[in-house]
C-alpha positions in Angstrom: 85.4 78.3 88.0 82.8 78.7 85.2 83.7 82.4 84.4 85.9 82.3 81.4 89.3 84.4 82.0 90.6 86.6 79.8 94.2 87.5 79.9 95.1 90.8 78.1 92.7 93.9 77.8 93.7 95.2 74.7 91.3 94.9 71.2 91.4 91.1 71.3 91.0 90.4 75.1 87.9 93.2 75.0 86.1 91.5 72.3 86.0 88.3 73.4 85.0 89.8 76.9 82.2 91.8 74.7 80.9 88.8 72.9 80.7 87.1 75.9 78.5 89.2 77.9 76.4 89.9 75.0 75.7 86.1 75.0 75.0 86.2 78.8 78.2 85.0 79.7 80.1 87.0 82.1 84.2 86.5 82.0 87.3 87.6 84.1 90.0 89.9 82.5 93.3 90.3 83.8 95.0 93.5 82.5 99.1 93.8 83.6 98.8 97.6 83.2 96.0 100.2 82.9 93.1 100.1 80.1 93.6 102.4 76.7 97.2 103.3 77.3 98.8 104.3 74.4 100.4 102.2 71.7 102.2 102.0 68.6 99.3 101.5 66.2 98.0 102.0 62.8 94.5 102.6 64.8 92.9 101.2 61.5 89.9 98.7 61.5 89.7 97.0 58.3 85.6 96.9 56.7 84.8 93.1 58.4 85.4 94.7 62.0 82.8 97.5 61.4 79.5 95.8 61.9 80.9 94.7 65.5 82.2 97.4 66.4 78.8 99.3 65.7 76.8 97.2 67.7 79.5 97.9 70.1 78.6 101.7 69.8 82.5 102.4 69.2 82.5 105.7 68.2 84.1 105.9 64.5 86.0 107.8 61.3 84.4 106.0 58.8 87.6 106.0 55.6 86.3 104.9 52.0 89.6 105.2 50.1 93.5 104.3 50.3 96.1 106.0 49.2 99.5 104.7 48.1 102.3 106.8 47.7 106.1 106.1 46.1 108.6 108.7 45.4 108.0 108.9 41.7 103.8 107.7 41.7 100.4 107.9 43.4 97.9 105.0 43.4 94.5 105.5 44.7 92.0 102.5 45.6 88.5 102.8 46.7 87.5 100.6 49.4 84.9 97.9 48.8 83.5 98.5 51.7 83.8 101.1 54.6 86.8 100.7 57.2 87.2 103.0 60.5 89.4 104.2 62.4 90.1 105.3 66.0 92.6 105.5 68.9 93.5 102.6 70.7 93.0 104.8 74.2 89.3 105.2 73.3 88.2 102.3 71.6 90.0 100.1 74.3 88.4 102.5 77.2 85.2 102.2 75.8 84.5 98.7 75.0 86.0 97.3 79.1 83.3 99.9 80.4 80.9 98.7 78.5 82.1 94.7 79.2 81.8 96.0 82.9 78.3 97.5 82.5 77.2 94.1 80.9 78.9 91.9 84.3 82.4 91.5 83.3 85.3 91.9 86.0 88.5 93.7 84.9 91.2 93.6 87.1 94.0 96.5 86.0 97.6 96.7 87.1 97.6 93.1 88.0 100.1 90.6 86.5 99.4 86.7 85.9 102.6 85.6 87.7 102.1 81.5 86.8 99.5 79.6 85.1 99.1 75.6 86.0 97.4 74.8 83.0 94.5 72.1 82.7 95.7 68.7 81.5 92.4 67.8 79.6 89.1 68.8 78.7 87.6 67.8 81.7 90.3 69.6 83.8 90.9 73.1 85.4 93.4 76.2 84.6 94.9 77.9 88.1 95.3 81.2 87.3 98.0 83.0 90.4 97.9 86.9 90.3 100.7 88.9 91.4 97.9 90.4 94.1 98.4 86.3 95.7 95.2 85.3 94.7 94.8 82.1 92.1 91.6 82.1 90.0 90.0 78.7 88.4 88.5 78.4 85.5 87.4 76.1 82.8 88.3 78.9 79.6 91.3 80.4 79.1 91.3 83.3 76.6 94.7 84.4 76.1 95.3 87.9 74.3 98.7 89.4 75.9 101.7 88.2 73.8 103.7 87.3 77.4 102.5 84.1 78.6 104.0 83.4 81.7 105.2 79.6 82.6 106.1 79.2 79.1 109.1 79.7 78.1 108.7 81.1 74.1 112.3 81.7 72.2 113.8 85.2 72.6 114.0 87.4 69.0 116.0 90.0 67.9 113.9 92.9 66.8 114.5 93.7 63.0 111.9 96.7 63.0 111.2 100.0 65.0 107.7 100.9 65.3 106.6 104.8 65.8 103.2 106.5 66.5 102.4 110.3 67.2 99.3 112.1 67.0 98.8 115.5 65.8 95.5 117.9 65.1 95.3 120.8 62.3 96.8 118.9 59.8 95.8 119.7 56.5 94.9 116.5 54.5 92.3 113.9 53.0 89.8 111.8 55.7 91.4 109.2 53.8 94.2 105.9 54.6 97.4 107.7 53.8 100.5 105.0 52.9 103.9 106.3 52.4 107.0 104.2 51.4 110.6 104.7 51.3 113.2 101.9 50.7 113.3 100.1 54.1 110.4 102.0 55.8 106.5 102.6 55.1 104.1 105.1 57.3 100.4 105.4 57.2 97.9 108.2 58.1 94.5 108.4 59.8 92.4 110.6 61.1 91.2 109.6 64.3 88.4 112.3 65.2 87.5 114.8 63.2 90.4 116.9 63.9 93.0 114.4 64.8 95.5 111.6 62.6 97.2 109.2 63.6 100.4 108.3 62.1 102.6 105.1 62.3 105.6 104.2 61.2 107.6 100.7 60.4 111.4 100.6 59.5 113.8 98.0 59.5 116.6 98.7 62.2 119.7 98.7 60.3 118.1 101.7 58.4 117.0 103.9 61.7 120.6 102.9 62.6 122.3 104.7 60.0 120.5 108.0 61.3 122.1 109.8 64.4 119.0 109.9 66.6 115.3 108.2 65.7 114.1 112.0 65.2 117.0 112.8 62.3 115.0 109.5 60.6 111.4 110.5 61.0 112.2 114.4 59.4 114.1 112.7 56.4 110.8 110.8 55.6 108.8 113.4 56.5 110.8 115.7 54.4 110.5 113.4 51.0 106.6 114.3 50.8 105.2 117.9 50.3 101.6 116.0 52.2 103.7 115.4 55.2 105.3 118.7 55.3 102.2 120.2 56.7 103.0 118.1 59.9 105.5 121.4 60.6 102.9 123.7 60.7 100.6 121.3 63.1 99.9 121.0 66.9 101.4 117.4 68.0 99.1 116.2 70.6 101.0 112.9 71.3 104.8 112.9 71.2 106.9 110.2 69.3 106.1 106.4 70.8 109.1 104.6 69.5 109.3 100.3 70.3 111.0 97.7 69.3 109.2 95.3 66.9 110.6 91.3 66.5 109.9 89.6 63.2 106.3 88.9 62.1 104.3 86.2 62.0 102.5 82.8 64.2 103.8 82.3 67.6 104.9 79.3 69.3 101.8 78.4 71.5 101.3 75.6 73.6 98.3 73.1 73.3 96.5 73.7 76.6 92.9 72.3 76.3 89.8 74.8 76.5 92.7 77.2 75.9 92.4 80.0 72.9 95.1 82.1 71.8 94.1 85.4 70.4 95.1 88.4 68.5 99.1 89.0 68.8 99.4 86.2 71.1 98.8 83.6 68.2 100.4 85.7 65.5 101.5 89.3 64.6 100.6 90.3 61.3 102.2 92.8 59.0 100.9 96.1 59.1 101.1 96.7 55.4 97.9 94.9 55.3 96.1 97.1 57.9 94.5 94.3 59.0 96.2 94.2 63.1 93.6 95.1 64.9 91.0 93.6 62.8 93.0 90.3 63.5 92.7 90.8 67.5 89.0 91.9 67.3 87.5 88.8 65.1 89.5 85.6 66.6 89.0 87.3 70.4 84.9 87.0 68.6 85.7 83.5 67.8 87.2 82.4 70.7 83.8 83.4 72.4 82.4 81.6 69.9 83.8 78.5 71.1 82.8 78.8 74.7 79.3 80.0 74.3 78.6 77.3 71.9 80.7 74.8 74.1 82.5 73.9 70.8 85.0 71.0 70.7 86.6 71.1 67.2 89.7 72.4 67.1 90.4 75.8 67.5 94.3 75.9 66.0 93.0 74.4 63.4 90.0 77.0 62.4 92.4 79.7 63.5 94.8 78.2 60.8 92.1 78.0 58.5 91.1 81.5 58.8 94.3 83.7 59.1 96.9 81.9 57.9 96.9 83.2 53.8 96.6 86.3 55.0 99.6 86.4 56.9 101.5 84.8 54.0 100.0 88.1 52.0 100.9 90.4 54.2 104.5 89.5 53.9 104.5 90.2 50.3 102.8 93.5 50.6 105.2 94.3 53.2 108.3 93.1 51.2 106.6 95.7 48.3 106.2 98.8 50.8 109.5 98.7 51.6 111.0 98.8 48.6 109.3 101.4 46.5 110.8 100.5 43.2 108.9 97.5 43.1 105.5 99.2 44.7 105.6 101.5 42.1 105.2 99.2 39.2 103.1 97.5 41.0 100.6 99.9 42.0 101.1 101.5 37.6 100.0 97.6 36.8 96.8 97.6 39.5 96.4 101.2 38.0 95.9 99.6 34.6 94.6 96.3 35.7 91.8 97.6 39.1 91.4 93.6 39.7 94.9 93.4 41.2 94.5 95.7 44.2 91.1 94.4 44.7 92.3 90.5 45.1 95.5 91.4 47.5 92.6 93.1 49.4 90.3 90.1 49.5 93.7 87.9 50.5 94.2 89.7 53.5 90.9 89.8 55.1 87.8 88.4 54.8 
């Protein structure tokens, strides 16, 4: 009853879990499917997530500078700091072997059918697993967007999300962003011979094309960079999902109850700041039960992400309309202060 559980064992879930056993703490985690499957992704960890994730020993591709393209201009922006990147599969693998080294239990393929949640501080969660077995606990670390026993409104998916990987692609160790009017796509390497690319359009414009291939090879097509794609090996074949509006979720006030990473709110990726997001409030969340903290944790969580989910709109609003991007990226051209104070907004 005193082991924390952790529900979801993607980069939220797995930090929290990490933190904890760093801190002597050794926690449940409840994973529906396997660990480090793959998913849509931008695979990018903005600069604050570094220092963790090298303590973590999460092997990285370190990325100094971003750049932006438009049809008709190319805006280049040196990082303040270094940011990483690397796939979901590894990082995700990596970090629940290493929560398991340290004491942690990770249960895979097993779904939380109900949770009875506690009905004050002094009270417990019961945890049932679609194995039959109920757990207890004390902390509840939620980090899986599907919370089941709660009933959270159904949305209409505005956007389609894509990922593939390929290897021999000829282009900068650099962040790659690409826009077109209704869709943006962004490029990483992810090893030293492998990127990642990722890809956000609204629906009504993948809907005009005949198949969701026909839409990728029109973007593709509108930058010489990309073009080297046809020459390439792909290594992971076109993910394509679904992707509801943006923003904070509708979460229910269980005590000693944290909601992390997508499961309190879903930020734009325009802001490249997803992941980093899951990784530092799954951190704080173990925060909270290490140091047996009482304040509220909505309200820090509020405190710390919610601007930068307001800015991330308006980036994204900009990316996908590259009329606008472009004179925006001609005035933080002119004016270098611009595209360093969206980046503070958006991260820490």
């Amino acid at each position: 009853m005193n082991k924390p559980i952790i529900i979801g064992a993607g980069i939220a879930g797995l930090s929290a879990a990490n933190h904890l056993v760093d801190n002597n703490i050794a926690p449940i985690i409840i994973e529906a499917d396997i660990i480090g499957r793959q998913k849509v992704c931008g695979e990018f960890f903005s600069p604050e997530a570094i220092p963790f994730l090298q303590e973590w020993g999460v092997p990285l591709i370190y990325i100094n500078k971003a750049n932006f393209y438009t049809p008709s201009f190319n805006y280049a922006f040196d990082l303040p700091q270094p940011a990483g990147s690397v796939s979901r599969n590894i990082s995700e693998t990596f970090l629940a072997q290493r929560a398991i080294n340290k004491g942690a239990q990770i249960y895979t393929n097993t779904m939380v059918t109900n949770i009875i949640p506690a009905q004050d501080r002094n009270d417990i969660h019961y945890v049932k697993l679609s194995t039959g077995q109920i757990i207890e606990t004390n902390k509840l670390i939620i980090a899986t967007g599907k919370i089941p026993s709660w009933n959270t409104p159904k949305k209409i998916p505005n956007y389609i999300g894509f990922k593939a990987h390929f290897t021999n692609v000829d282009i900068a160790n650099e962040l790659h962003m690409f826009m077109t009017t209704g869709a943006y796509m962004g490029v990483t390497y992810i090893d030293d011979k492998t990127i990642n690319i990722c890809c956000l359009a609204q629906k009504n414009l993948v809907d005009k094309y005949q198949t969701n291939t026909d839409f990728l090879e029109q973007f593709i097509k509108k930058y010489h960079i990309l073009e080297n794609l046809n020459t390439s090996t792909q290594l992971l074949d076109w993910i394509t999902v679904s992707v509801p509006n943006f923003g904070k979720k509708i979460i229910p006030n269980w005590p000693n109850t944290y909601f992390v990473g997508d499961a309190a709110a879903t930020i734009f990726p325009a802001s490249g700041n997803g992941l980093t997001m899951g990784l530092t409030s799954g951190i704080m969340a173990a925060e909270h039960i290490i140091n047996n903290m009482q304040n509220d944790f909505k309200k820090q969580w509020n405190s710390r992400y919610q601007n930068r989910l307001h800015y991330a709109k308006i980036l994204n609003s900009l990316f996908m309309n590259p009329t606008y991007a472009t004179i925006g990226f001609k005035m933080a051209d002119k004016l270098p202060f611009i595209s360093k104070t969206f980046f503070k907004l958006t991260r820490e």
